[in-house]
Structures are given as structure tokens and as C-alpha cells.
N, C-alpha and C positions, 0 to 999 in steps of 0.2 A: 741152248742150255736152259733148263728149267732154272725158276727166281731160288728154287731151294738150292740148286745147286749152285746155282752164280754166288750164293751167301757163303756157301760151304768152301767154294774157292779163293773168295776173298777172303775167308776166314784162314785157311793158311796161307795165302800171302802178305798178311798182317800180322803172323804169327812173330811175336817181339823175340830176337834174337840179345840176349840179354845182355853179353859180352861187348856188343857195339852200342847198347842204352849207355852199359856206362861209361862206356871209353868216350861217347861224347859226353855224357855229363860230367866228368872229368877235365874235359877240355874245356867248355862253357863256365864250368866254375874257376879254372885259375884264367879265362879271360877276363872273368865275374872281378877276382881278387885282385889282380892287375890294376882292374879299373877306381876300385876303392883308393888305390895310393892319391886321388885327385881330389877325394871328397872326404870333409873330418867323422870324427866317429857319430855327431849329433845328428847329425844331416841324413848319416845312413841310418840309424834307429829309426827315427820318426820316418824313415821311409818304409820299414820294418811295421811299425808300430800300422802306420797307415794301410797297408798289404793286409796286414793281418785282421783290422779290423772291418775293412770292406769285406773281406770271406767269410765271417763272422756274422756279422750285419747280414747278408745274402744267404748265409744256413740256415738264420733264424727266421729269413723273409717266405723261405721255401714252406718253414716248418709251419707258419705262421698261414701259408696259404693252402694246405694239406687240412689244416685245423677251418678252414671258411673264413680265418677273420680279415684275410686281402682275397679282394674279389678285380675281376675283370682279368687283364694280359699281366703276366709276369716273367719278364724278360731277365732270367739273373748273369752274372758277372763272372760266376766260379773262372778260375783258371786265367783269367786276361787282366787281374790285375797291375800285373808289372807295365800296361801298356799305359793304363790313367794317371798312377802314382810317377811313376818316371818320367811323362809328358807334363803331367803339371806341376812336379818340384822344379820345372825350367823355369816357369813364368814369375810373373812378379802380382801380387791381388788386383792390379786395376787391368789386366789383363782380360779378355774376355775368353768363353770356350761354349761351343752349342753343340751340341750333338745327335746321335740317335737316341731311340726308345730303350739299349741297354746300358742304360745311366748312371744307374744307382750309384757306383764306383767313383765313378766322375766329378758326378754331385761331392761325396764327401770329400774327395780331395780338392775342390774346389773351395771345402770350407763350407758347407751346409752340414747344418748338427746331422747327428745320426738320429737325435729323437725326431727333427723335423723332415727326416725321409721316412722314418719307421710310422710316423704318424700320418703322411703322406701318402705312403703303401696302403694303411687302412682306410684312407679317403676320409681324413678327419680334419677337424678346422682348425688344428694344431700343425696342420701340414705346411710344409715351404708354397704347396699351390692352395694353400687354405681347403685342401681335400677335393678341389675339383679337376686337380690335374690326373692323379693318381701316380702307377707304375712309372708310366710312356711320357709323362708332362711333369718332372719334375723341374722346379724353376725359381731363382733368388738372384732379382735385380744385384742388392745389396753385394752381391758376392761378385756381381758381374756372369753369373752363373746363366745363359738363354735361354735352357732349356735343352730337353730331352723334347724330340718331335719323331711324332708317328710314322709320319709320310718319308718314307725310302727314300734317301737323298734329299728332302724337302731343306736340311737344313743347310744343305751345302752354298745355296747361291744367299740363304742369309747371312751367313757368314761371312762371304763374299760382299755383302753391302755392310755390313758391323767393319769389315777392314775401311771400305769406304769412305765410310764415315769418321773414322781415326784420322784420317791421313787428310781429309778434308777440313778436320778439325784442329790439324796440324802438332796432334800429341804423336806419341814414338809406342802408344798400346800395341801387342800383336792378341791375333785371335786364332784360336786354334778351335777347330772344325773337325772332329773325328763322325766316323760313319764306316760302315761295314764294307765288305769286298761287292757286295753286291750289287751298292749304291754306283758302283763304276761305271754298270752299265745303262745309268740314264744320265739321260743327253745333260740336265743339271750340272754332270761334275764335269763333263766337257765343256760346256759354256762357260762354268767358272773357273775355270783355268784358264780358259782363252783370256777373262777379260779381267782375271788379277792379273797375267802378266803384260797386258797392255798396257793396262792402270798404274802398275806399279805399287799390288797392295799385297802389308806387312800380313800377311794370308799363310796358317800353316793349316796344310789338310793332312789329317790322318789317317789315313785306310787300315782298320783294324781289321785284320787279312784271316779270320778265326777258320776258313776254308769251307764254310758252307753257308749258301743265303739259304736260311732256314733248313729243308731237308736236302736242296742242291748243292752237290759237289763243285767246289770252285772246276774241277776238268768240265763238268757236263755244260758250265754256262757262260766260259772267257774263254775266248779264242788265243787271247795275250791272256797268259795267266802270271805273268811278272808286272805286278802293278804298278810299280814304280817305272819302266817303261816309261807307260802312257804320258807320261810329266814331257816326254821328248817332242811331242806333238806340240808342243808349247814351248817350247825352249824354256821350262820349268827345272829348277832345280830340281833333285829328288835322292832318295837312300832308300835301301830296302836294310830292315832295321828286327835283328832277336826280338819277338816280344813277349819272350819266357824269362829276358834279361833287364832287368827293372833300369840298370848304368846302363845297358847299352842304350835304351832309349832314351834315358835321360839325356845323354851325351851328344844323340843324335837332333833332339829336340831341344838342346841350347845351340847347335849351332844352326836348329833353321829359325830359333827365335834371333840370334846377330842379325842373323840376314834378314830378316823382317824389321828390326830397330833400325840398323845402321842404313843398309840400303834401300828400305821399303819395298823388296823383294817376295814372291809365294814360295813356297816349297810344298812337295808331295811326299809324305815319307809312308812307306809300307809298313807297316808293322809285322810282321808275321806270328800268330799268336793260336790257339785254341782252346772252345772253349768246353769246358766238360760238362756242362749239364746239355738238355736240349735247348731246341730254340727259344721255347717257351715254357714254361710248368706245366703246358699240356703237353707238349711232344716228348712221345714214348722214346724216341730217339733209334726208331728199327734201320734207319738208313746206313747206319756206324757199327763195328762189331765191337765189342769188348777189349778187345788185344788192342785195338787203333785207339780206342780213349786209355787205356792202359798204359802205350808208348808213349804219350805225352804226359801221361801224369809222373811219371818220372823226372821231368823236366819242367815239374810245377814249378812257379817262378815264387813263389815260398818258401818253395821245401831247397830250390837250389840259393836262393838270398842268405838262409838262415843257414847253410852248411857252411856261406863261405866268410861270412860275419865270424863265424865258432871258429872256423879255421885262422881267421887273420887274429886273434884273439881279444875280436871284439864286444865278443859275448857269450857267456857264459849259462848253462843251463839254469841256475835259479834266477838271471835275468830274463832270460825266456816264459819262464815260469809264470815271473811278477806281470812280463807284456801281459802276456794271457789271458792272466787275470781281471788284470786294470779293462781290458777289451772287452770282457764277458760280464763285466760290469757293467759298462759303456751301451751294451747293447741290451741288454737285462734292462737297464733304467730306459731306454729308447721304447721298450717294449709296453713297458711300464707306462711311460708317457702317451703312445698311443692308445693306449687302452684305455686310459682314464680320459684324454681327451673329448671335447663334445661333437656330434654330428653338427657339421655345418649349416647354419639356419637357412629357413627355406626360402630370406629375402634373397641370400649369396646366390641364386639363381639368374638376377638382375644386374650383378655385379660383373665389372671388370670383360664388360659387354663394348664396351667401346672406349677409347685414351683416356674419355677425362672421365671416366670412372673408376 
């Protein structure tokens, strides 16, 4: 079969049958509503508020790099935020979290301003890495925040020694370690499993399962394409976990945080999630047809949070309004801030070169 045709084929086999989009959206939202009876009304706003402003922040990072003013790799978030917001309303701030290069999200739920990503984004010295991190190296001790790292899986076995060091140090911290599906397939995330659950360290790994490393389809390149599986090779706890459902992960990632406090246990949880832009700001995104980002966008984990908030009659259209606002505000001043902010001097070359600097 010719490449036009094989597209032409996929393209009706992806073809969104509408009636079953929403009979499961349907069902995902009164699992959605179900789960709210556990959580008060403040907890779920600001989780709201927090959703909405990482998608926001990442429109305007897109727009912002379309215009020249973020330069280098721009990894954005669209679509996966129910997976950062919901895993880190479990933790507590002296918590720690490291992850990969698509950060951005992660960062501000972790508590990093938005003007100090946005000015970070621009590679300015108003940045959380003082403008040398960038996109891919977002990073605040202060927050307990590790970073965002380049290297595929690079950060999985630091994490791995960050639990370490907790449990050696004899506090009851967990560290949660997200990284992509992709990251599964280096030897890193097998080793660190073997040797959190030796160890007996408060370790939660997140496998944000978005179903393509870069342009590869999760089928073309995991033989086990059930990630949460692999956790059995370890006698690792594990869940495979909505991650279009902000409560479900929540839910799922307080209880492998217990298990990490109480019994200084790892856990593997899957996320399963999608993300709608490309890999990068450069990927045209020709691997994917329209119809297949289209059937997930329906089960935007925004657009189904905020139907099921309206329906339990926890929010109302002029409160929706006000978020909106207050966000676009939020990110207008971030904008602001990076803009004005100064290029970082040319001594900051020498800097942060080695500990005790």
C-alpha cells in the first residue's frame, strides 16, 4: 500500500463515531462527579484555576515563540494537564518532583510563578534557571522543584537517589518522578525500579503515557504496551490511571503517596493521557490525522472538569468568566515581566559551574 494510501486508511479508521465520543464522555464525567463528593468546593477550584492557567501560560508560550521571542526547543503541555495538577495536589511542598523536558505545567504546579517560567522561556535572568536553563531546564531548589532534564529518562534514576536520600535522612518526603512512555524503554527505568524496591524508597514514577515518543506510535515501539505491567518485574506496586481525569489521578497519586510515607514503598502509575499539540513547536505533527486529535479533544480534561464543576453546582458561568479573567491577567503580567526583564550578564557564564558556586 502506497504512504498516501495507508493515510487515507487510517484516516477512516479514525473517523470519530460521535454517539460513542459522548456516551463515554458521559460516563467519565459522572465518574468525574462521583469523585468530587471526597474533595471540598476550594480544593476543586484551585484545581480549576490551576488547569486553566498552565493552558493559558502554554498558548501564550506557543504565540510567543511563532513571534521569535522563545528561542531553542519548546516542548508545550496542551492537553495533559490533568496529569501535573492532580499528581501534585497529593503532595505536601517539601515534597520533591523531577521530570522531563515537558515541564512547563509541572513547574507551576509545583509553585514556580508563571512570570518566572515565562521569563525563563525567554532565556532571561528573571528566569527560575536565571535564563540559562531555558524551555527543557526549568528549575527552583526553593520549591523542591529538580528540574525539567533533556536526557530521556536521565531523570528517572535521580529520582531514584532524591528518594534515597529522604529515607537515609530519615524524613517521611516522597518524590515523584514523571517522564514519558518512551522513557520505559531505557535500561534507567528498569534499574530504578529494581533498586527502589530493594531499597525500600518513598519513589512514585509517573509514566505520562501521551502515546507517542515524539513521532512514534506507542504500537511501533513497546512490545508490552500496558506500562503499568512492567511494575510486576519488580514486585512494584502499580495503576493504570485516566489522565484526561484530573480526580482520578489525584486519587490514584494519594494513595501511592501513603505508600511511600507510611511504608517507604515505589509505585508505578500509568497515566494515560494525550497530548494535542506536536512534540515540539517544530513538529508539523503529519504522523496523526485530525479525526484522532479531534477524538481526544473531546475529552479534554478542562473542558470535561468544568462541565462537571457546572453540573454539581459548583460553578457558575460568571465564576468561570472571573477565573478567566484573573488567568489572563496572570499571564499578560508574566508576559510583561519577561519582556522587561534583563539579558543575563556575560559573568553568569562562569556561574553555577560547579556546588560551591
Amino acid at each position: 500500500m502506497s504512504s498516501a494510501a495507508g493515510v487515507v486508511a487510517q484516516e477512516v479508521l479514525d473517523e470519530v463515531n460521535g454517539a460513542e465520543v459522548r456516551e463515554e464522555h458521559d460516563q467519565r464525567k459522572q465518574e468525574q462527579k462521583d469523585r468530587m463528593e471526597a474533595t471540598n468546593r476550594e480544593t476543586l477550584l484551585r484545581i480549576l484555576y490551576q488547569m486553566v492557567l498552565i493552558r493559558r501560560l502554554e498558548e501564550k508560550a506557543a504565540e510567543s515563540y511563532s513571534l521569535g521571542k522563545i528561542g531553542g526547543f519548546c516542548h508545550l503541555y496542551i492537553g495533559q494537564e490533568a496529569v501535573a495538577v492532580g499528581a501534585l495536589s497529593a503532595l505536601r511542598p517539601d515534597d520533591y518532583v523531577l521530570t522531563s523536558y515537558r515541564e512547563h505545567g509541572h513547574a507551576i504546579a509545583k509553585g514556580i510563578s508563571p512570570d518566572e517560567v515565562m521569563a525563563e522561556l525567554y532565556g532571561k535572568a528573571g528566569g527560575c534557571s536565571s535564563g540559562k536553563g531555558g524551555s527543557m531546564h526549568l528549575f527552583d531548589a526553593n520549591v523542591n522543584f529538580l528540574g525539567g532534564h533533556a536526557i530521556v529518562g536521565g531523570q528517572i534514576p535521580l529520582a531514584t537517589g532524591v528518594a534515597f536520600a529522604s529515607k537515609y535522612r530519615g524524613t517521611d518526603q516522597v518524590t515523584l518522578c514523571f517522564f514519558g512512555e518512551a522513557a520505559v524503554n531505557q535500561g534507567a527505568f528498569h534499574e530504578s525500579l529494581n533498586m527502589a524496591q530493594l531499597y525500600k524508597l518513598p519513589c512514585i514514577y509517573i509514566c505520562e503515557n501521551n502515546q507517542y515518543g515524539m513521532g512514534t506510535s506507542l504500537e511501533r515501539a513497546m512490545s508490552l504496551q500496558d506500562v503499568s505491567q512492567k511494575a510486576c518485574a519488580y514486585d512494584v506496586a502499580s495503576e493504570f490511571v485516566d489522565g484526561m481525569d484530573v480526580l482520578a489521578v489525584r486519587e490514584a497519586t494519594e494513595r501511592a503517596v501513603a505508600r511511600a510515607r507510611r511504608e517507604q514503598l515505589p509505585t508505578l502509575l500509568e497515566i494515560r493521557t494525550y497530548r494535542f499539540m506536536g512534540h515540539s513547536m517544530s513538529d508539523p505533527g503529519n504522523y496523526r490525522t485530525r479525526a484522532e486529535i479531534e477524538k481526544y479533544q473531546e475529552r479534554d480534561p478542562i473542558k470535561l472538569f468544568t462541565a462537571s464543576l457546572k453540573e454539581k453546582k459548583l460553578l457558575d458561568d460568571q465564576a468561570l468568566a472571573d477565573l478567566e479573567q484573573r488567568v489572563r491577567g496572570e499571564v499578560d503580567a508574566a508576559v510583561r515581566f519577561a519582556e522587561e526583564s534583563p539579558e543575563p550578564a556575560p559573568e553568569e557564564l562562569f556561574t553555577h559551574i560547579y556546588a560551591n558556586q
